[in-house]
N, C-alpha and C positions, 0 to 999 in steps of 0.2 A: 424604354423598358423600365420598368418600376421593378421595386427591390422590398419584400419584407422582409421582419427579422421574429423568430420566435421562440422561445425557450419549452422546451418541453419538460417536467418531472416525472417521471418512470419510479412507481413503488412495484420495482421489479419482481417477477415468478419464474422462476427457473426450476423444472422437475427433473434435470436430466445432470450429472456431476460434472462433465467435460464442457459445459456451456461456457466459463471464463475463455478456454484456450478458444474456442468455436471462436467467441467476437475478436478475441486475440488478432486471429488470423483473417474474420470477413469483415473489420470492421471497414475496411478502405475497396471493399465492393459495392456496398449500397447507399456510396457517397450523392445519388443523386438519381431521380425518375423524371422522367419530360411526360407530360401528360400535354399534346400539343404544345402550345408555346408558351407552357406554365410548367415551368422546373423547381423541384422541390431538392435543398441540396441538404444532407443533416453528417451529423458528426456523430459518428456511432462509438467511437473509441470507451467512451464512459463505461459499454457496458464491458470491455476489457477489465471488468476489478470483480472484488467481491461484494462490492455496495450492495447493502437493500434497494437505497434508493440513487439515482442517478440522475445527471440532468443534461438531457439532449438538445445542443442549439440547431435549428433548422435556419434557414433561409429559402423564400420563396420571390423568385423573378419572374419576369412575365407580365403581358398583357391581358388585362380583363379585369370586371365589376370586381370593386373592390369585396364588396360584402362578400364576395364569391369565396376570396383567397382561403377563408377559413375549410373552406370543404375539400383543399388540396391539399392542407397538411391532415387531416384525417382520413384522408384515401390515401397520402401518401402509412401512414401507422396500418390501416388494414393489410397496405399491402408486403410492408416487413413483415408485419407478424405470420403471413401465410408463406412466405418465400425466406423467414428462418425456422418456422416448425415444418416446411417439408423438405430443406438441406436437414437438418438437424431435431428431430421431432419430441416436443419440448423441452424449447429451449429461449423461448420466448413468450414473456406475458410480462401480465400486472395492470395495476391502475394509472394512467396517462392524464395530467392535466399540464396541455397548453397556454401560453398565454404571449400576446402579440399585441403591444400598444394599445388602439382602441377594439382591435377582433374579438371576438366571443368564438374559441372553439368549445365544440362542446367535448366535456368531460368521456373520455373512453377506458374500457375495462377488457379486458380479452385472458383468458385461462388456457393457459399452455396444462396442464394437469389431460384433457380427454385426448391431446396427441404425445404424452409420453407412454405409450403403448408398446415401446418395442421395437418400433419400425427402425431399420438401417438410417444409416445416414448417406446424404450424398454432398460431393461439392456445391458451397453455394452460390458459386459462379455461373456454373451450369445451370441452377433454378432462376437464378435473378435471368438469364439470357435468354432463358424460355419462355416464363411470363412476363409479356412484354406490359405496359403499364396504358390501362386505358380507363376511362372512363365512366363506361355501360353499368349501367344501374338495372337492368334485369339481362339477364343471361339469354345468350344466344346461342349457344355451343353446348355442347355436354359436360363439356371440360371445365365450362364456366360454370354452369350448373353444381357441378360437382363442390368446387371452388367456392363457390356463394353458401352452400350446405355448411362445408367447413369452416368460414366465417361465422358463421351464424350459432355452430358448436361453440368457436371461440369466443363468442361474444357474452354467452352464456345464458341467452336470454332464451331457455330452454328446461323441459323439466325432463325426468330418465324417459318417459313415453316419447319426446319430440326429440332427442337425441339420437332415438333408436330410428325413429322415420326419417329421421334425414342420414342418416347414416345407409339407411336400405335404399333411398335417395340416390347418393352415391354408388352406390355398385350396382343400382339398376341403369343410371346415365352411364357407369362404364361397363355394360355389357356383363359385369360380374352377376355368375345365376347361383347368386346366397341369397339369404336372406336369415334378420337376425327376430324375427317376428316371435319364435318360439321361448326367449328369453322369458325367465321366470320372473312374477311380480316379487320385490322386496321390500320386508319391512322400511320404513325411512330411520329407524337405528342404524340399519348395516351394518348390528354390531358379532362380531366373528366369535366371541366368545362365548354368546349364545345358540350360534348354527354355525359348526365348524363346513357346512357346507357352502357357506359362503364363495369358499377359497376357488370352486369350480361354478358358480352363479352367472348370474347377469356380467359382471363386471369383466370378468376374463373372456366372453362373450362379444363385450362391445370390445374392449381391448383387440382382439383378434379383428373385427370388420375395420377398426381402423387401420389398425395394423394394412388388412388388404385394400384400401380406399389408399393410403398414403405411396406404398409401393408401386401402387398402379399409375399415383401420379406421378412418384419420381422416373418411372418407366418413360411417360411419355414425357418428361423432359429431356431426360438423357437419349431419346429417338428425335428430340428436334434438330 
């Protein structure tokens, strides 16, 4: 069995004020994912403080192409980031740069900002037990579907029109009959001092669909 070693840097995003005490308590649940026989093990404790920035050491064991290794610590970061913004919904982001003797992971960014909407929190024992940790690179499932949408939010690689679609995305795969279509175009100032209508706009709009996309997923974790 081979053994890597890799240092991650986290220029942390946290939009929600209880996130210190959150990793307080989950830093020694998401001690580690087996993706077959390729285990990803990481030390989450760092982000127990109030650091900007943080730096998370992983370890990665297991058989297979070496070249490979790098795309299990960046599927292992997707899949924190979605299993602590739906325990805890944002409460995790920032810019990620790995680095692993001679590996090349590539640079990642994820924005916890479009899931601090409001949603409840839930244990994130219970998230981590639910999505179990796999590999599939296009969805098979509704749930995965769903899940891929919100990755995809998070990634940010999206403008207000492609957030609104995959967000209708989601509560069309989970049977939700919304739809958030009728959102009004806004300036790209967004600035509220010019249209106090803002305050009731677009924004409180998509707030609310995720709001219901997030609940529905913690639903069906807490029913696994």
């Amino acid at each position: 069995m081979n053994e890597y070693q890799f240092t991650a840097e986290v220029a942390r995003q946290t939009r929600v004020p209880n996130a210190v005490e959150f990793f307080r308590d989950a830093a020694g649940t998401l001690r580690e994912r087996a993706y077959g026989n390729i285990v990803v093990h990481a030390n989450w404790m760092p982000l127990a403080s109030d650091d900007d920035i943080v730096r998370i050491d992983l370890r990665v064991t297991g058989d297979c192409a070496a070249a490979d290794i790098p795309a299990y610590v960046e599927l292992f970061f997707h899949d924190a980031f979605l299993l602590f913004n739906v325990a805890l919904p944002g409460s995790f982001g920032g810019a990620i740069t790995a680095t692993g003797g001679e590996f090349r992971v590539n640079d990642l960014s994820f924005d916890a900002a479009p899931f601090a909407c409001g949603a409840p929190s839930m244990p994130l024992p219970e998230v981590v037990a639910w999505y179990r940790p796999e590999t599939n690179q296009i969805a098979a499932t509704p749930m995965q579907t769903v899940l891929f949408h919100l990755l995809h939010i998070g990634r940010g690689d999206h403008d207000d029109w492609m957030q609104r679609a995959r967000l209708n995305e989601c509560l069309k795969a989970l049977g939700i009959d919304e739809s958030i279509d009728e959102i009004a175009v806004i300036h790209p100032m967004h600035d509220e001092s010019l249209d106090a209508r803002l305050d009731d706009s677009a924004t409180g709009i998509v707030d609310r669909a995720m709001v219901r996309v997030l609940t529905a997923v913690q639903a069906a974790a807490r029913a696994s």
